[in-house]
C-alpha positions in Angstrom: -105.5 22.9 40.1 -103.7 20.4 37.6 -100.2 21.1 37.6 -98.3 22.1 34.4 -95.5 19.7 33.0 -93.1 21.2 31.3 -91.7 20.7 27.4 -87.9 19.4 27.9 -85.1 18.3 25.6 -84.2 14.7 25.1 -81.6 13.7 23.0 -81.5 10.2 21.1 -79.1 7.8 19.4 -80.0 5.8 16.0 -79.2 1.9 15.3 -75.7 2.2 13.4 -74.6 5.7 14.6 -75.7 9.3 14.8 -78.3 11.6 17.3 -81.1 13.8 16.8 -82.8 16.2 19.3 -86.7 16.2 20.2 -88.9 18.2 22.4 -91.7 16.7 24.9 -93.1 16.3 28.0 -91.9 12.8 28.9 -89.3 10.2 28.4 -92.2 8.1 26.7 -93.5 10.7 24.7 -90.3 11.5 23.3 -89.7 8.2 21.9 -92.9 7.9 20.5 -92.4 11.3 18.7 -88.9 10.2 17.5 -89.8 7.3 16.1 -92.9 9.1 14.2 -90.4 11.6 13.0 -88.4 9.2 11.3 -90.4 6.4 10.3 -89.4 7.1 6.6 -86.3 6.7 7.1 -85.8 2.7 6.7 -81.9 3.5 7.9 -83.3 5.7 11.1 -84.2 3.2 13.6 -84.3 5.3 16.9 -82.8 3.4 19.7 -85.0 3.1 22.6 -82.4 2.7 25.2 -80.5 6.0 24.0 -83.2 8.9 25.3 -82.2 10.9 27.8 -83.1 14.1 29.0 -80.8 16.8 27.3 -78.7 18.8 29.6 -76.5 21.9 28.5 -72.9 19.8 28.9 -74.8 16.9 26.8 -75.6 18.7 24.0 -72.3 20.7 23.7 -70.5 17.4 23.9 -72.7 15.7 20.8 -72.6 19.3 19.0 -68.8 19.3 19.6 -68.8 16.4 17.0 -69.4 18.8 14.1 -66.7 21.3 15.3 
C-alpha cells in the first residue's frame, strides 16, 4: 500500500518585500505552484530561497504585520 502524503502550508517571500501562503505536498511543489500563481504579476517574483513549511508561531508572526 502507497502511503499518503499529506497537503501542508508553506509560506513564501517575494523579490522587494511581502509573503503569500500556498498549499502542497512538497517543498518543490510549492514553489512551482507559487510561481504559477503569480506569473502575472511582473513585480511578484517568488523568492526561491524563502519557502518554508508554515508552522502556527510563523504564520502569527507574518499575520501580526497587519495588526
Amino acid at each position: 500500500m502507497k502511503a499518503r502524503v499529506k497537503i501542508k502550508k508553506y509560506i513564501f517571500s517575494f523579490e522587494g518585500g511581502g509573503f503569500n501562503f500556498v498549499f502542497a505536498k512538497t517543498k518543490r511543489s510549492a514553489y512551482t505552484k507559487a510561481v504559477k500563481e503569480w506569473e502575472d504579476g511582473d513585480k511578484l517574483v517568488v523568492r526561491k530561497d524563502s519557502i518554508v513549511l508554515c508552522t502556527e508561531e510563523i504564520e502569527r508572526s507574518a499575520m501580526s504585520l497587519f495588526y
